[in-house]
C-alpha positions in Angstrom: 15.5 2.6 4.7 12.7 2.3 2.2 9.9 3.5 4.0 7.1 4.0 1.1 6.6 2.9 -2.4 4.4 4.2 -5.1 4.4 2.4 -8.4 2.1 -0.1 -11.0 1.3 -3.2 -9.5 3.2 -5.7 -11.6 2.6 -9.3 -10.3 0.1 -10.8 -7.7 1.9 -14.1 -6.3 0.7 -14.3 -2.8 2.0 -13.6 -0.7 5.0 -12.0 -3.0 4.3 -9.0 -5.5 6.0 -7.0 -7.5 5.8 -3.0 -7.9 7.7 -1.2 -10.4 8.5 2.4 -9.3 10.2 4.3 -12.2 11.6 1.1 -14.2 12.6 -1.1 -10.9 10.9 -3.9 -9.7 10.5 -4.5 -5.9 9.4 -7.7 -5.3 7.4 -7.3 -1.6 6.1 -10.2 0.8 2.8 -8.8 2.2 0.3 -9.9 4.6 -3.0 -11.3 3.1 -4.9 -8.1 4.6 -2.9 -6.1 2.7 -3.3 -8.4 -0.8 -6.9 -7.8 -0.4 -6.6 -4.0 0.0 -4.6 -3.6 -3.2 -5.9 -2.7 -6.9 -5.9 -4.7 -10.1 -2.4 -5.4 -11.5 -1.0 -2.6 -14.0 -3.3 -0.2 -11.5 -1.3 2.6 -9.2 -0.4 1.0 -5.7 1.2 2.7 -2.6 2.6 0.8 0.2 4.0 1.6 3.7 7.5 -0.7 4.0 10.0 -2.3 6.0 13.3 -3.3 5.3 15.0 -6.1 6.7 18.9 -6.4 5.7 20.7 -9.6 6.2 24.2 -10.8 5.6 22.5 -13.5 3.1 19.3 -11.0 1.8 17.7 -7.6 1.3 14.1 -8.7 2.3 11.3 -5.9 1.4 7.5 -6.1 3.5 4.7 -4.2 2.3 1.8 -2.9 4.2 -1.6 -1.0 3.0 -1.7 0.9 6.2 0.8 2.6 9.0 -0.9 0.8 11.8 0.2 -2.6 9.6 3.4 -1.8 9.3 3.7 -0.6 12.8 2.4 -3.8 14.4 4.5 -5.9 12.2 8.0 -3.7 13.8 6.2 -4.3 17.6 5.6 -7.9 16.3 9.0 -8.9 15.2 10.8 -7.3 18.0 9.6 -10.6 19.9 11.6 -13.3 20.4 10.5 -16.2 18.4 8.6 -14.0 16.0 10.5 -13.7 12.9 9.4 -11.8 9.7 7.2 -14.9 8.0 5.0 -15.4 11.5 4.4 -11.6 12.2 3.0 -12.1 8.5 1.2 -15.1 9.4 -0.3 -13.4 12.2 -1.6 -9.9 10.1 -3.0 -12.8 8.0 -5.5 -14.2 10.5 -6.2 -10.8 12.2 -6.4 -7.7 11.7 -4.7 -5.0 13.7 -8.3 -4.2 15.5 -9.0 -8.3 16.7 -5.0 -8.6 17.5 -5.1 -5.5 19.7 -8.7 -7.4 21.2 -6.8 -10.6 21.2 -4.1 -9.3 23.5 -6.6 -7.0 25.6 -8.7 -9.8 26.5 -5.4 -12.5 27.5 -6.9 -14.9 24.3 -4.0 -16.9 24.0 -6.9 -19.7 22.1 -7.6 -17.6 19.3 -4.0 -16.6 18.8 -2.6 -20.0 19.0 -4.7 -20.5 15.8 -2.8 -19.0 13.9 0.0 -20.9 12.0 3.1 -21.1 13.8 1.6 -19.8 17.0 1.8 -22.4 20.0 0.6 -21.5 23.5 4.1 -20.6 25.1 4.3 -18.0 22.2 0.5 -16.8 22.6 1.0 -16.3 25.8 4.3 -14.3 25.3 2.8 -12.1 22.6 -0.2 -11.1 25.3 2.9 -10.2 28.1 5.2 -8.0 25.7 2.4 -6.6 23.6 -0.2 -5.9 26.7 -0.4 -2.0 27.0 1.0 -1.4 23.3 -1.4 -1.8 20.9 -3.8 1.1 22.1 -1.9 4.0 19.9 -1.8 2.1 17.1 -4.5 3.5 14.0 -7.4 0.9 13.5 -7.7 -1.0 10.4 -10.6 0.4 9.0 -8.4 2.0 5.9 -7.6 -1.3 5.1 -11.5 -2.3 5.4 -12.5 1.3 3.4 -10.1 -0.1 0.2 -11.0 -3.5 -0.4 -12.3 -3.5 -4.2 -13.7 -6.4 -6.0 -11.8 -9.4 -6.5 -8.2 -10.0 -6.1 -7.9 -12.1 -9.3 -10.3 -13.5 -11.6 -12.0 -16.3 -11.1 -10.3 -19.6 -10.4 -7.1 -20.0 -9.5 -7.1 -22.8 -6.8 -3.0 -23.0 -7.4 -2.8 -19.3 -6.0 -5.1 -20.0 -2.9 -3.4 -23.0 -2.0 0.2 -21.7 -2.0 -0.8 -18.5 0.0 -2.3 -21.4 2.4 0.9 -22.8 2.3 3.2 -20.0 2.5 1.1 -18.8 5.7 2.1 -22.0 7.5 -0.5 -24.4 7.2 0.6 -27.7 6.0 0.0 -29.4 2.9 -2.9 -31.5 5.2 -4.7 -28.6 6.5 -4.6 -26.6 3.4 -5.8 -29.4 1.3 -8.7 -29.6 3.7 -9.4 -26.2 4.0 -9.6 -25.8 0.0 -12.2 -29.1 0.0 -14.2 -26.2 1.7 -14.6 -23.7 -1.4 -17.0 -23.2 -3.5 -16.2 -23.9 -6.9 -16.0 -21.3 -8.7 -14.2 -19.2 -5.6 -11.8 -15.7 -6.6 -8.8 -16.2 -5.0 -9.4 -13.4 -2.6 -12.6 -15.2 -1.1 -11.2 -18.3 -1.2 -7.8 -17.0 0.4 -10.4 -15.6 3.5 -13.1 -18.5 3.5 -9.8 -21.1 3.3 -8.5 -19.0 6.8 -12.0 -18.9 8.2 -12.4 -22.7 8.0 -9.2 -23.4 9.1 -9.7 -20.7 12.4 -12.2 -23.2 13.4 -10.2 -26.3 13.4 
């Protein structure tokens, strides 16, 4: 089990990236929390990480804090929550409104997120309920966020994170109609999620 990686940040493709750790390249899915937290490419990065090994794949996650990682492992343990929603849903929240989410039976807010209907709301808030207190808050993640992701532009990038979080190719053409115009792809990535949280 790979449970940490330290390396250069190679490539920014969200939600894939690539770290090299002494001449290999890991290519990583990670949640869009975590893509905010992390440093220029060619900088240092450290990730927590989970391993997922299929008959058909080797699938890596990547995670800029423990309590990320941890809630993504109670998240997939779910039935009906596979790899790409627990993603989803460290996309819209973080681990502090998730844990407030479930506390408060808010099966509205969590249905907003992509891939979310009411049936599975409502079974995240019965096998999470009581779970969530020991995890670590999110406020690492909140204490690293640096500058922009990327420089400016880069409407393509926003757009296929939209996509690969589960929106369709409707809702995320709307939600980028929202952005200013000369938007980084990190704001754009959160403004695009904001807008689309209040469809």
């Amino acid at each position: 089990m790979i449970g940490r990686l330290t390396g250069t940040l190679l490539e920014k493709h969200p939600p894939h990236i690539v770290v090299d750790a002494q001449g290999v390249g890991y290519e990583l899915d990670v949640p869009m929390s975590t893509l905010y937290a992390l440093p220029a490419v060619g900088a240092k990065a450290e990730l927590f990480t989970h391993l997922v090994v299929r008959e058909d794949a080797q699938l890596l996650y990547g995670f800029a804090t423990r309590a990320e990682r941890d809630l993504f492992r109670e998240l997939i343990k779910i039935t009906g929550i596979g790899a790409k929603i627990a993603l989803a849903i460290l996309s819209g929240l973080s681990t502090d409104e998730l844990a407030l989410a479930i506390a408060g039976d808010d099966i509205v807010r969590l249905s907003k997120v992509p891939g979310i209907g009411k049936k599975t709301a409502e079974r995240l808030v019965l096998e999470l309920k009581g779970k969530l207190g020991s995890l670590p808050t999110s406020s690492a993640v909140t204490a690293k966020l640096s500058g922009p992701l990327f420089a400016t532009g880069g409407n393509t990038d926003i757009l296929h994170a939209l996509l690969a979080l589960g929106y369709n190719d409707r809702e995320a053409t709307a939600a980028m109609k929202t952005l200013p115009e000369s938007v980084t792809v990190n704001d754009g990535i959160k403004l695009a999620l904001k807008a689309l949280a209040k469809v």
